[in-house]
PDB file of N, H, CA, C and O in Angstrom:
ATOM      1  N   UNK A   1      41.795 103.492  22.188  1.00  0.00           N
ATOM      2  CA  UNK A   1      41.127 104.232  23.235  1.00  0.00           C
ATOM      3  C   UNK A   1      42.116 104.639  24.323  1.00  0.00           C
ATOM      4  O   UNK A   1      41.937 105.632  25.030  1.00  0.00           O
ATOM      5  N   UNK A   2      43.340 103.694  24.441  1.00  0.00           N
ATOM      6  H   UNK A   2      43.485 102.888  23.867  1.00  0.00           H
ATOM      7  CA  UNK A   2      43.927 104.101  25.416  1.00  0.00           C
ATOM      8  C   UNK A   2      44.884 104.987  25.294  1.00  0.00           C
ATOM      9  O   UNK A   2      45.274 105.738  26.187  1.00  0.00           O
ATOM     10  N   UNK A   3      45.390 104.908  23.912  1.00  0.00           N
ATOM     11  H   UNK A   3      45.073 104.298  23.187  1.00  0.00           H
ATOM     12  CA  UNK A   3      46.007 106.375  23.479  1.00  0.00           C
ATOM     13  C   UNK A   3      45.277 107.386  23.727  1.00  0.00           C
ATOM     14  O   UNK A   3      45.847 108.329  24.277  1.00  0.00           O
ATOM     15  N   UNK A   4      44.196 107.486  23.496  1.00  0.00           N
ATOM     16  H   UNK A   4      43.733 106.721  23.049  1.00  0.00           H
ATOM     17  CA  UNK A   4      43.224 108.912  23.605  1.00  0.00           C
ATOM     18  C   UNK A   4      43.487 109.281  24.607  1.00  0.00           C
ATOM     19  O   UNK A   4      43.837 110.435  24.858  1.00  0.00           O
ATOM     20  N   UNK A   5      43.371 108.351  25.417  1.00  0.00           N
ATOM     21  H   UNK A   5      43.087 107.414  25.213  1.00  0.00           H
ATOM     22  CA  UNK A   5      42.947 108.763  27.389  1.00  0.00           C
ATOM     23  C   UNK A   5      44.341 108.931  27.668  1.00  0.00           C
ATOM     24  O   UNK A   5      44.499 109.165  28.866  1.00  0.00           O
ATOM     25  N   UNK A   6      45.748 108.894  26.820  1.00  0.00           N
ATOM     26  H   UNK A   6      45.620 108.705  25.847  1.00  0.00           H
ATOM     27  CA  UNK A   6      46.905 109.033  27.329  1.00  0.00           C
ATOM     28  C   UNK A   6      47.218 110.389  26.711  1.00  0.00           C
ATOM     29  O   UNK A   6      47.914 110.998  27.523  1.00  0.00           O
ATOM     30  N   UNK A   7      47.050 110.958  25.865  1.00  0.00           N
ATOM     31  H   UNK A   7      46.484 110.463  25.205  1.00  0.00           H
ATOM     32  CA  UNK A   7      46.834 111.716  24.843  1.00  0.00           C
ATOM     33  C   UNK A   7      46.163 113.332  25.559  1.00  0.00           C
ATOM     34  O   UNK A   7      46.807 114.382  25.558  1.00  0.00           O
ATOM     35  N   UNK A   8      44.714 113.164  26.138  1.00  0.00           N
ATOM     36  H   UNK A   8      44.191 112.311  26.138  1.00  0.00           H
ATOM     37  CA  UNK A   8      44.324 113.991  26.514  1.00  0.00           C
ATOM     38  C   UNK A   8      45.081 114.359  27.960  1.00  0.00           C
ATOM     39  O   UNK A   8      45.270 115.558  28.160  1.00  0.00           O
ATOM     40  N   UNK A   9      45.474 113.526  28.861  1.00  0.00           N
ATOM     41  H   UNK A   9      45.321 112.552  28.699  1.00  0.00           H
ATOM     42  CA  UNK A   9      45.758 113.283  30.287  1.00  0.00           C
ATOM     43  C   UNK A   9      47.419 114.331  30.125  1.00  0.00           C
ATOM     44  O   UNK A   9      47.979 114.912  31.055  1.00  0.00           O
ATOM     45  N   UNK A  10      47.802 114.295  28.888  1.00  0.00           N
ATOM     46  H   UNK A  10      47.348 113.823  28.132  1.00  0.00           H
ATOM     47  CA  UNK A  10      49.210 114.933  28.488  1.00  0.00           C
ATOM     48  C   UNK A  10      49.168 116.284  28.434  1.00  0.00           C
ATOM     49  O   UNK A  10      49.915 117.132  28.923  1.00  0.00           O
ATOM     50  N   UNK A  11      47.796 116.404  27.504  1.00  0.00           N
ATOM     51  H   UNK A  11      47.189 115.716  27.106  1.00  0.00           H
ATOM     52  CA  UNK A  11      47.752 118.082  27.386  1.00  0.00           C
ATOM     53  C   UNK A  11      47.356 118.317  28.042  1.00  0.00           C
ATOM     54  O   UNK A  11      47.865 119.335  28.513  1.00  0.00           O
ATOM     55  N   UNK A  12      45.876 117.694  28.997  1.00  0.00           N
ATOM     56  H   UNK A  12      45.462 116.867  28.615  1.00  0.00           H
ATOM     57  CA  UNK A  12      45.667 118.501  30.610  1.00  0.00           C
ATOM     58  C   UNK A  12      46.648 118.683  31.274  1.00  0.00           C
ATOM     59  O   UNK A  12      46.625 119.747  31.891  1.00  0.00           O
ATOM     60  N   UNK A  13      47.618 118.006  31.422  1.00  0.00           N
ATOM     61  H   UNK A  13      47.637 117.141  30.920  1.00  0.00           H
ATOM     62  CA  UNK A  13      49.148 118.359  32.392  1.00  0.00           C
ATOM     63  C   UNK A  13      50.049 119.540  31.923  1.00  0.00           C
ATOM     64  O   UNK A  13      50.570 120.408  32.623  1.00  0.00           O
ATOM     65  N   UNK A  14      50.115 119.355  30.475  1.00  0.00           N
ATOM     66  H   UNK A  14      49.692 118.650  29.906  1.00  0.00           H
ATOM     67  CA  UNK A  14      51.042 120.267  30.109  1.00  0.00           C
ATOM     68  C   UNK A  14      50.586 121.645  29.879  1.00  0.00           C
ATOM     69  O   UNK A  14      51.428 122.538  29.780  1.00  0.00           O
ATOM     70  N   UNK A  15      49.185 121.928  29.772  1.00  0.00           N
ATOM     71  H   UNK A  15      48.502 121.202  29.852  1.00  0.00           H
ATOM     72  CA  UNK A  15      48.343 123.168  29.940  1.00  0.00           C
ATOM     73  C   UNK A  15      48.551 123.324  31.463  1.00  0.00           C
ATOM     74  O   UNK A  15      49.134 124.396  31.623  1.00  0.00           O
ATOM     75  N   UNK A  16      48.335 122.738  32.617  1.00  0.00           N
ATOM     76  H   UNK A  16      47.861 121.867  32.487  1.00  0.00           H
ATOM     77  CA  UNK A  16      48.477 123.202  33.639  1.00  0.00           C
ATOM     78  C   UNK A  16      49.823 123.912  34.085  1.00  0.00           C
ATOM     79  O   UNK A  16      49.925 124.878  34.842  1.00  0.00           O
ATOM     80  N   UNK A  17      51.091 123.036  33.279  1.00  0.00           N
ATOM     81  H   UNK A  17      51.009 122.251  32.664  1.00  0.00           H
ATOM     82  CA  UNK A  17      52.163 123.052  33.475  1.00  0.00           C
ATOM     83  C   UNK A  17      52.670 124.403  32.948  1.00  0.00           C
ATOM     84  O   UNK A  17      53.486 125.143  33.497  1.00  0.00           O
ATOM     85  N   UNK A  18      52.136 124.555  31.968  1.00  0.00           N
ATOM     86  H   UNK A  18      51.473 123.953  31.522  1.00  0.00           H
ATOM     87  CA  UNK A  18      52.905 125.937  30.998  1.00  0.00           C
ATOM     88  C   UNK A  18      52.011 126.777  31.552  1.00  0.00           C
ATOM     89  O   UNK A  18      52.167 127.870  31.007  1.00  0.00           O
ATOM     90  N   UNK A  19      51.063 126.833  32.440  1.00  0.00           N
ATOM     91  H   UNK A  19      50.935 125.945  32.883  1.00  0.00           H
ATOM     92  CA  UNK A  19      50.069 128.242  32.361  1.00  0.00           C
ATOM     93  C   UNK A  19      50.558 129.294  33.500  1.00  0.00           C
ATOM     94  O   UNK A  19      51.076 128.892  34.542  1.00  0.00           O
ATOM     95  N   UNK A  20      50.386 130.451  33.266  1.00  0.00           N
ATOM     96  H   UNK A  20      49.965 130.777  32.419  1.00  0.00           H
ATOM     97  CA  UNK A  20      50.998 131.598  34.367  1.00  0.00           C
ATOM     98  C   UNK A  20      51.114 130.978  35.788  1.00  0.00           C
ATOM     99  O   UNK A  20      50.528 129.958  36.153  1.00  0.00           O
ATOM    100  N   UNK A  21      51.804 131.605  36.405  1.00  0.00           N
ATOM    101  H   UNK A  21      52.279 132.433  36.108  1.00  0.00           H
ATOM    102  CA  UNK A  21      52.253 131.474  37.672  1.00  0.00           C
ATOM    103  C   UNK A  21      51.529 132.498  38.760  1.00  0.00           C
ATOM    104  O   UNK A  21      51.786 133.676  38.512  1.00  0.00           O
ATOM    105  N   UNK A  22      51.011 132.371  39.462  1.00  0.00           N
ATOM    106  H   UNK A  22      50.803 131.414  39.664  1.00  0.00           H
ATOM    107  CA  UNK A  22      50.009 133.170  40.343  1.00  0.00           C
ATOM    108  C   UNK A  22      51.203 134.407  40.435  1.00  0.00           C
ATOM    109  O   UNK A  22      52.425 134.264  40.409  1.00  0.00           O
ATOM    110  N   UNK A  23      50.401 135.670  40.552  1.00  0.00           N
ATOM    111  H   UNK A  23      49.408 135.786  40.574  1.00  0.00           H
ATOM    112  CA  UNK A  23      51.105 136.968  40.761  1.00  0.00           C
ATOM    113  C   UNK A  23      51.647 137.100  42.278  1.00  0.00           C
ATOM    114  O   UNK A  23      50.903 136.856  43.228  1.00  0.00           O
ATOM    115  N   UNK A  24      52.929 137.482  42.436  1.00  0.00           N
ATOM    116  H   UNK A  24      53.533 137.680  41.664  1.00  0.00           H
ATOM    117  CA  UNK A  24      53.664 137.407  43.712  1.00  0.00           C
ATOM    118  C   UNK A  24      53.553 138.657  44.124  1.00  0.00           C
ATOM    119  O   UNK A  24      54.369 138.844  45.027  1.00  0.00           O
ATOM    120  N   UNK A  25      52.958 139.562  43.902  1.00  0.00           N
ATOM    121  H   UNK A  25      52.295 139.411  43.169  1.00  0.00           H
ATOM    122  CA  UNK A  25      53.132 140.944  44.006  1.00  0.00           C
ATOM    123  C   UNK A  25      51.373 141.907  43.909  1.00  0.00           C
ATOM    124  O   UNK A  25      50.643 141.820  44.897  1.00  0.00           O
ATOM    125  N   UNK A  26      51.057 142.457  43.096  1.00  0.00           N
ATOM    126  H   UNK A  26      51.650 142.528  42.293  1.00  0.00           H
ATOM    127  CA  UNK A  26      50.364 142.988  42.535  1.00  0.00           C
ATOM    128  C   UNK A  26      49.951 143.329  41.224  1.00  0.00           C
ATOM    129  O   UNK A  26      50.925 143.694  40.565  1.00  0.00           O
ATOM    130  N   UNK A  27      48.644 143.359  40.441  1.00  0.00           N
ATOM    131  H   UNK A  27      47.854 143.063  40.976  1.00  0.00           H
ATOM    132  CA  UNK A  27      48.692 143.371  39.095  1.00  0.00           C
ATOM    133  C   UNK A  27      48.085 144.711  38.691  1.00  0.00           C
ATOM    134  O   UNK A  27      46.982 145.184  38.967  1.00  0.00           O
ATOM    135  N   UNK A  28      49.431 145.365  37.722  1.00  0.00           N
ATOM    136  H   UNK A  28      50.327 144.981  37.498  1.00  0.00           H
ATOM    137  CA  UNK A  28      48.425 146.489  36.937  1.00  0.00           C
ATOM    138  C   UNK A  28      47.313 146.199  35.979  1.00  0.00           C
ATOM    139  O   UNK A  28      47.199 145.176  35.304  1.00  0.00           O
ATOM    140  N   UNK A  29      46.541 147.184  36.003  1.00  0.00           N
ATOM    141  H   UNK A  29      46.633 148.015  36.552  1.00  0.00           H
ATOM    142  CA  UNK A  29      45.510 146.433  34.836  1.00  0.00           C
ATOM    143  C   UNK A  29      45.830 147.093  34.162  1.00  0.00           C
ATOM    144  O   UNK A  29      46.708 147.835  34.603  1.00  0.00           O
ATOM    145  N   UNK A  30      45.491 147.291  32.954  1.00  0.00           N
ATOM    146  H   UNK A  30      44.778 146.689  32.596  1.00  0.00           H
ATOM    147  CA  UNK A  30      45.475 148.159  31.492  1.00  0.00           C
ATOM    148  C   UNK A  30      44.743 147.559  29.984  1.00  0.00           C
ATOM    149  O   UNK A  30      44.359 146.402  29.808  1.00  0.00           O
ATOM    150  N   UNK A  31      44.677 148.703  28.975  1.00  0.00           N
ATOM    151  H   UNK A  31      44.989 149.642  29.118  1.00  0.00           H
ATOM    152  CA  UNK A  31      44.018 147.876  28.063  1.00  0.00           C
ATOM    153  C   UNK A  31      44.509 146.870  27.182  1.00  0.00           C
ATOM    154  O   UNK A  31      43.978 146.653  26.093  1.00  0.00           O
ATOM    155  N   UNK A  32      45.686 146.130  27.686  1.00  0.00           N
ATOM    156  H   UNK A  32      46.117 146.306  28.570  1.00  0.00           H
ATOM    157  CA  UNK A  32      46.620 144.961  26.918  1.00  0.00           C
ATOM    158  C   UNK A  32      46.744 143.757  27.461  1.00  0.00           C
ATOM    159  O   UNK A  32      47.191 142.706  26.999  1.00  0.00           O
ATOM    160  N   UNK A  33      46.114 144.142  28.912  1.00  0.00           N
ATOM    161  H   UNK A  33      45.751 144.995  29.287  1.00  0.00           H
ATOM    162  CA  UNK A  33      46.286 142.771  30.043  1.00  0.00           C
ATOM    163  C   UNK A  33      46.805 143.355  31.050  1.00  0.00           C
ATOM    164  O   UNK A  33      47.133 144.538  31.145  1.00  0.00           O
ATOM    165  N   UNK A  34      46.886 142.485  31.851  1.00  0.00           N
ATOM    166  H   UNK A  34      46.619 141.524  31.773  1.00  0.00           H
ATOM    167  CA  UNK A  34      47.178 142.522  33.314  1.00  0.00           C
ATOM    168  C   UNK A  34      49.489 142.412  33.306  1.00  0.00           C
ATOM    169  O   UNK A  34      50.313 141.945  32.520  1.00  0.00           O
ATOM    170  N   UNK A  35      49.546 142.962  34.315  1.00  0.00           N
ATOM    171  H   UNK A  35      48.877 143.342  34.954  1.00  0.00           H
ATOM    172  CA  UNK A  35      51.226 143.284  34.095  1.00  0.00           C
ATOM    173  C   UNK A  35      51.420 142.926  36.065  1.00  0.00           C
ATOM    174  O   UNK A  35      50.923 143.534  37.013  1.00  0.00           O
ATOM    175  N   UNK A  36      52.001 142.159  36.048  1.00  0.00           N
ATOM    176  H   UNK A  36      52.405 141.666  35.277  1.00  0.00           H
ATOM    177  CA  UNK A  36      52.535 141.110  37.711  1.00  0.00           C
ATOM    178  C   UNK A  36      53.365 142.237  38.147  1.00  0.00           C
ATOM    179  O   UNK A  36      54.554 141.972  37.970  1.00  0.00           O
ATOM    180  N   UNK A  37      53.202 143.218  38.574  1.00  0.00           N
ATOM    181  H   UNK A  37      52.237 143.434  38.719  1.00  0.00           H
ATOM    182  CA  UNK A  37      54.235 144.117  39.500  1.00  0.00           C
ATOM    183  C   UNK A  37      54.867 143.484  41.384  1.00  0.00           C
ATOM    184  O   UNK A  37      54.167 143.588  42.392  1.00  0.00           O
ATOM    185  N   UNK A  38      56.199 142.923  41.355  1.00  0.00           N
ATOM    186  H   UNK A  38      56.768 142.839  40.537  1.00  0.00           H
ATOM    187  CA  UNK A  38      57.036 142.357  41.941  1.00  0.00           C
ATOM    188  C   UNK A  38      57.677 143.184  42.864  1.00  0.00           C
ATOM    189  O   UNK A  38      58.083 142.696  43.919  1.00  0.00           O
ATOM    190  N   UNK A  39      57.826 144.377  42.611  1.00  0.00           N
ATOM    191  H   UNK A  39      57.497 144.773  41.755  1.00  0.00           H
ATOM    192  CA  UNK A  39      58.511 145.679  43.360  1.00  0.00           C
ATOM    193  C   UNK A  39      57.674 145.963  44.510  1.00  0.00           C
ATOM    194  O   UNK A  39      56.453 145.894  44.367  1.00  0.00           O
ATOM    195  N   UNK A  40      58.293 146.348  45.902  1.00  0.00           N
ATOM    196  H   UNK A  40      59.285 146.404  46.018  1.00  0.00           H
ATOM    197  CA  UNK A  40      57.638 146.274  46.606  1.00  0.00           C
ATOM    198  C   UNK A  40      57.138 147.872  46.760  1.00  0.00           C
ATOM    199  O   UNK A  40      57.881 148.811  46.473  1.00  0.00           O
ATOM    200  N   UNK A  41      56.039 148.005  47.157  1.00  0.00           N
ATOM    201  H   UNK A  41      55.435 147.243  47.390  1.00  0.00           H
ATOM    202  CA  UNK A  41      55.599 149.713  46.560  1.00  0.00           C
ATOM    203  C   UNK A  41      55.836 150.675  45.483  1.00  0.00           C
ATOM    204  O   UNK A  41      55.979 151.894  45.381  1.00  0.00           O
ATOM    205  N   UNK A  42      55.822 149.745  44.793  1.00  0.00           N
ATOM    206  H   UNK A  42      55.705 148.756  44.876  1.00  0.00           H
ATOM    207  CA  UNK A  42      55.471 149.886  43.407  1.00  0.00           C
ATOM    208  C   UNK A  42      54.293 150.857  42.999  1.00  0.00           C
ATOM    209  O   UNK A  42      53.341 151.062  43.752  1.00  0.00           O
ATOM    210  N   UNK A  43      54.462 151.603  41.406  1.00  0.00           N
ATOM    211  H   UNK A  43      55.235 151.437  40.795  1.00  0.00           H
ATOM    212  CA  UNK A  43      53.413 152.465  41.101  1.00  0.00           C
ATOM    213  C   UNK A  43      53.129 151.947  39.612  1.00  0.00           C
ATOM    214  O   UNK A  43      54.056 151.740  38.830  1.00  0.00           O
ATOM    215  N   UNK A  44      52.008 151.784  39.330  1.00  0.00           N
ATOM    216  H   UNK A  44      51.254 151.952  39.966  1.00  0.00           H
ATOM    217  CA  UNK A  44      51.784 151.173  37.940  1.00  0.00           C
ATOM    218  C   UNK A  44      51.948 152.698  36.739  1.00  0.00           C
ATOM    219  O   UNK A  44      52.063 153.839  37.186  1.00  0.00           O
ATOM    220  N   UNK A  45      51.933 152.511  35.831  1.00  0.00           N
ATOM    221  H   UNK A  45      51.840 151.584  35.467  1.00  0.00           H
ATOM    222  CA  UNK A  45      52.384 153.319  35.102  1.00  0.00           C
ATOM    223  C   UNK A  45      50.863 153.279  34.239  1.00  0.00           C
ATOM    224  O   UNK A  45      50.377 152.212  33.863  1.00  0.00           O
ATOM    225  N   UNK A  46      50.211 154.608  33.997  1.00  0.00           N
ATOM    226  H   UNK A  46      50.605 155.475  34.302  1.00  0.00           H
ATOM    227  CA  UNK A  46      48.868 155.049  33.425  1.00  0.00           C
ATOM    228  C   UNK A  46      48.372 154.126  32.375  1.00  0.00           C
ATOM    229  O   UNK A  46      47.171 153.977  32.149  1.00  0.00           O
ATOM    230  N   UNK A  47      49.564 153.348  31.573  1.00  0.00           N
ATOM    231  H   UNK A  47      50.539 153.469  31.757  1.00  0.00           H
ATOM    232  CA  UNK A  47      49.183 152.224  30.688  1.00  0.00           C
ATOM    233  C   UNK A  47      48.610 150.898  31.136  1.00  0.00           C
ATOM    234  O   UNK A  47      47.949 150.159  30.406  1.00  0.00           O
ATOM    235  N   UNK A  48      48.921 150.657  32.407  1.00  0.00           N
ATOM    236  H   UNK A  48      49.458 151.257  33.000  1.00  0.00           H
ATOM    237  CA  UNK A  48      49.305 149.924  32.893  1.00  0.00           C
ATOM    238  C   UNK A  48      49.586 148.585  32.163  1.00  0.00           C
ATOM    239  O   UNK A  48      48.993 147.513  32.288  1.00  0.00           O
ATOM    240  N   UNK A  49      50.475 148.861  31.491  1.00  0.00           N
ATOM    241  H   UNK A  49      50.957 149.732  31.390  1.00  0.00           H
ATOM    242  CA  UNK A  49      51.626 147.924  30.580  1.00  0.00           C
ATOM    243  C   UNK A  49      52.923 147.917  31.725  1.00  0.00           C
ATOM    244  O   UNK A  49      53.769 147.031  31.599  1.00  0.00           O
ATOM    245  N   UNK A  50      53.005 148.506  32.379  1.00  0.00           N
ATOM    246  H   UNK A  50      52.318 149.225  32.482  1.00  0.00           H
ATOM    247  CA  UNK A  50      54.365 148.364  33.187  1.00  0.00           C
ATOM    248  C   UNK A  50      54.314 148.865  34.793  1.00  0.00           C
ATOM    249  O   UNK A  50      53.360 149.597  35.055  1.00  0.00           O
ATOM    250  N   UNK A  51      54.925 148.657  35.525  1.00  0.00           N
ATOM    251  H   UNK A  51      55.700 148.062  35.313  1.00  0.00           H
ATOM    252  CA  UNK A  51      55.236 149.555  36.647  1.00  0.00           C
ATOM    253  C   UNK A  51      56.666 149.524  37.289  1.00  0.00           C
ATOM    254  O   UNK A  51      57.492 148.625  37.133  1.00  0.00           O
ATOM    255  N   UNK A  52      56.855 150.978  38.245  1.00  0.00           N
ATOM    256  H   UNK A  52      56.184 151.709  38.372  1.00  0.00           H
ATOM    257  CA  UNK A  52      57.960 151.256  38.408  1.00  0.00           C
ATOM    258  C   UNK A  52      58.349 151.144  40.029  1.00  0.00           C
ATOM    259  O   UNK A  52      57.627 151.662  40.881  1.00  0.00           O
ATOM    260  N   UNK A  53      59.561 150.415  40.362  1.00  0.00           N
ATOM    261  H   UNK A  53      60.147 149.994  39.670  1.00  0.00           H
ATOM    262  CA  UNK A  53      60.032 150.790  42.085  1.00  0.00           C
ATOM    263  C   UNK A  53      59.482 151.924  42.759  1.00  0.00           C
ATOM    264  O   UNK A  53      58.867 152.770  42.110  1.00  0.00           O
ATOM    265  N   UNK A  54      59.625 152.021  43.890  1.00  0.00           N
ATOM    266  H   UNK A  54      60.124 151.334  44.418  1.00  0.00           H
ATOM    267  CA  UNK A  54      59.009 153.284  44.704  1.00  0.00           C
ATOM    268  C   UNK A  54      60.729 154.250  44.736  1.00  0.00           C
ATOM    269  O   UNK A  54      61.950 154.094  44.695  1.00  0.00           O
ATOM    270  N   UNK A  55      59.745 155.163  44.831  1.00  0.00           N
ATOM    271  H   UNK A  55      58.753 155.289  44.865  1.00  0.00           H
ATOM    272  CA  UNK A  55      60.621 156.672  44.320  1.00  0.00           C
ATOM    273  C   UNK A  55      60.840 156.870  42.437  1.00  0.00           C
ATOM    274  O   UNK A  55      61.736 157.418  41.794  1.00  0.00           O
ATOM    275  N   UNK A  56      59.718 156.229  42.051  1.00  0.00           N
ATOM    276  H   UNK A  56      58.991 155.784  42.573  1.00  0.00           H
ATOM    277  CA  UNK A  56      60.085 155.771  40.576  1.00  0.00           C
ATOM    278  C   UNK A  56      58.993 156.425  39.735  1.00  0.00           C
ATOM    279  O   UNK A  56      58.126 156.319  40.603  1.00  0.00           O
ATOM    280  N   UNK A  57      58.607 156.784  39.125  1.00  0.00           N
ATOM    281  H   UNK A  57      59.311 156.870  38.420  1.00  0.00           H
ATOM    282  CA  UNK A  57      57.266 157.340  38.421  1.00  0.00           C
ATOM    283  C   UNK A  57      57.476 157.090  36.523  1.00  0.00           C
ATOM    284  O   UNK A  57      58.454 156.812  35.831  1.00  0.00           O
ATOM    285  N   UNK A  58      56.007 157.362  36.212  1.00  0.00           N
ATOM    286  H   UNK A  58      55.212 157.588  36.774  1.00  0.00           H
ATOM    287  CA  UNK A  58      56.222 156.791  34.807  1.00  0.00           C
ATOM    288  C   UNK A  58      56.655 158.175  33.745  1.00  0.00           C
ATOM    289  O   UNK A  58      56.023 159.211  33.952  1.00  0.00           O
ATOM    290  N   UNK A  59      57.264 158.180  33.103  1.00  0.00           N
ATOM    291  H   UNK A  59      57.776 157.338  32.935  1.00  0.00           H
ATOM    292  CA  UNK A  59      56.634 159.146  31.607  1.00  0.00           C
ATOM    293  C   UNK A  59      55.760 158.912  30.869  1.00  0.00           C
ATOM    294  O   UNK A  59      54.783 158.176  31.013  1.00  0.00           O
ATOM    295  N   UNK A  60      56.158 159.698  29.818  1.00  0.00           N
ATOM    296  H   UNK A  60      56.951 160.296  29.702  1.00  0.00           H
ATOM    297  CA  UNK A  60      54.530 159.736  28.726  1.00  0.00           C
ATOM    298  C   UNK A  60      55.011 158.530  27.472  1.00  0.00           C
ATOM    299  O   UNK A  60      54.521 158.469  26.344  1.00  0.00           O
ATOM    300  N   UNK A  61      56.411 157.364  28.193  1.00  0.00           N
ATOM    301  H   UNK A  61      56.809 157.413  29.109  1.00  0.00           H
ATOM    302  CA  UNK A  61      56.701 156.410  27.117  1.00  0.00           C
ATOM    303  C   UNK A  61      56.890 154.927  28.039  1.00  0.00           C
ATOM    304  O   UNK A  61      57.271 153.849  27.582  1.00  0.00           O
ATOM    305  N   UNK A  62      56.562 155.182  29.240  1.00  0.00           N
ATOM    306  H   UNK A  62      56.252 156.057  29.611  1.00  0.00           H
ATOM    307  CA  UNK A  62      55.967 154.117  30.508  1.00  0.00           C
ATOM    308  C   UNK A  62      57.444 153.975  31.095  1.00  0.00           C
ATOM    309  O   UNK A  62      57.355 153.513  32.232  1.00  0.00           O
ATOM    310  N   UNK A  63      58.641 154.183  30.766  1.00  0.00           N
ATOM    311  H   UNK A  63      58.714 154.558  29.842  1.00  0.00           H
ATOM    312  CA  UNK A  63      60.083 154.436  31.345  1.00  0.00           C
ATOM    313  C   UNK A  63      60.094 155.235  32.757  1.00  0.00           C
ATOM    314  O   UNK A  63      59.945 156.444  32.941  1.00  0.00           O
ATOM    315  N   UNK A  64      60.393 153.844  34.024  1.00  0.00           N
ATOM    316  H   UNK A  64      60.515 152.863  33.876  1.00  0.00           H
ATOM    317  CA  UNK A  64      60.274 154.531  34.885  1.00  0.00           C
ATOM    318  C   UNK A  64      61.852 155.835  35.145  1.00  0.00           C
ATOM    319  O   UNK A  64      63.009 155.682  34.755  1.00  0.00           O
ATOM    320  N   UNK A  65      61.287 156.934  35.871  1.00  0.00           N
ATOM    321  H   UNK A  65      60.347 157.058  36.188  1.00  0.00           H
ATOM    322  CA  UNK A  65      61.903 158.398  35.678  1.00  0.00           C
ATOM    323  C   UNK A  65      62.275 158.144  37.606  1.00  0.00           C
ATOM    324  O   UNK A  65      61.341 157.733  38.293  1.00  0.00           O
ATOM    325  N   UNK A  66      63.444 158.385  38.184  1.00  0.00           N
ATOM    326  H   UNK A  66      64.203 158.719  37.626  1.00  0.00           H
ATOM    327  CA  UNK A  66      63.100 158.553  39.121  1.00  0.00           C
ATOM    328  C   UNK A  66      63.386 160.464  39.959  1.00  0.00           C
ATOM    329  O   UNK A  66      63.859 161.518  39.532  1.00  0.00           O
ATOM    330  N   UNK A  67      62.706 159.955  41.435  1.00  0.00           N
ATOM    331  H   UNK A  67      62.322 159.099  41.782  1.00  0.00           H
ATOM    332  CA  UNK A  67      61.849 160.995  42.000  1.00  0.00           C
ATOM    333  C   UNK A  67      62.196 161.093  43.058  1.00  0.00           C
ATOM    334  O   UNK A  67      61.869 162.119  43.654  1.00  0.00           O
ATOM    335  N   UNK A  68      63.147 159.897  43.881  1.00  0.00           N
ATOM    336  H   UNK A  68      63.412 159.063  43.396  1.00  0.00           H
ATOM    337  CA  UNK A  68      63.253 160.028  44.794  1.00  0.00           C
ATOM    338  C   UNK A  68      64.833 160.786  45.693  1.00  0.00           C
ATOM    339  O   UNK A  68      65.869 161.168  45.149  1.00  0.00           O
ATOM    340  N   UNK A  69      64.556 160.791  46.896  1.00  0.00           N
ATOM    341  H   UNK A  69      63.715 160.481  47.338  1.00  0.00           H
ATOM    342  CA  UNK A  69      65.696 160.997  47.896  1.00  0.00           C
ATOM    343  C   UNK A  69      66.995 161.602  46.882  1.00  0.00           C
ATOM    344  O   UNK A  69      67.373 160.765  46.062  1.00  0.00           O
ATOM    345  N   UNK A  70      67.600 162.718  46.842  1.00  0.00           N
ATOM    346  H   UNK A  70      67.293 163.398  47.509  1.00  0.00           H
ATOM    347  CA  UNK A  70      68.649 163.011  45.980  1.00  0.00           C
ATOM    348  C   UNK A  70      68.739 163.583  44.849  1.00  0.00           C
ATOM    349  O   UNK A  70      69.737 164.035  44.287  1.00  0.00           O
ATOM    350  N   UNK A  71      67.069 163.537  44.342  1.00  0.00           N
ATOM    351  H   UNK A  71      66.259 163.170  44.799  1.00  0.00           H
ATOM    352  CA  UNK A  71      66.915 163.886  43.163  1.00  0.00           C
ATOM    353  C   UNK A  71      67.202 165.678  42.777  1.00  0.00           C
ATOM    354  O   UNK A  71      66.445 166.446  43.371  1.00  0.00           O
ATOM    355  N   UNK A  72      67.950 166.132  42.097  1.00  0.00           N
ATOM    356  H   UNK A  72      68.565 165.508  41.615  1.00  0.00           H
ATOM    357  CA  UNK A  72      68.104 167.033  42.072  1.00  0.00           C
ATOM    358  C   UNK A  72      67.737 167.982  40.689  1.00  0.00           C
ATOM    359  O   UNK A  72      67.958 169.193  40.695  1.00  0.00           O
TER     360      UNK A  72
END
């Protein structure tokens, strides 16, 4: 019995232990899951499988393209 109760007490820890890390940023949604965007003004990309820095925009293959200051 006391294996059990040592047993379960392991994987409750180690499920807590291995499970995502709260999002530091913002989350894109999309139809694959949620994607933790870290960049600060950030733009999610239409999949939202990814997102890109500011001055950054997506293509039609989610590769952010940039847009900003210089762009010529």
């Amino acid at each position: 019995m006391k294996t059990l109760f040592v047993l379960i007490h392991l994987f409750a820890f180690g499920s807590i232990a291995l499970g995502e890390a709260p999002c530091r940023g913002f989350q894109c949604h999309g139809p694959k899951g949620d994607v933790c965007c870290t960049y600060p003004n950030s733009v999610c990309c239409p999949s939202g499988a990814k997102c890109c820095p500011i001055f950054y925009g997506c293509d039609a293959q989610d590769k952010c393209i940039y847009f900003g200051p210089g762009k010529r």
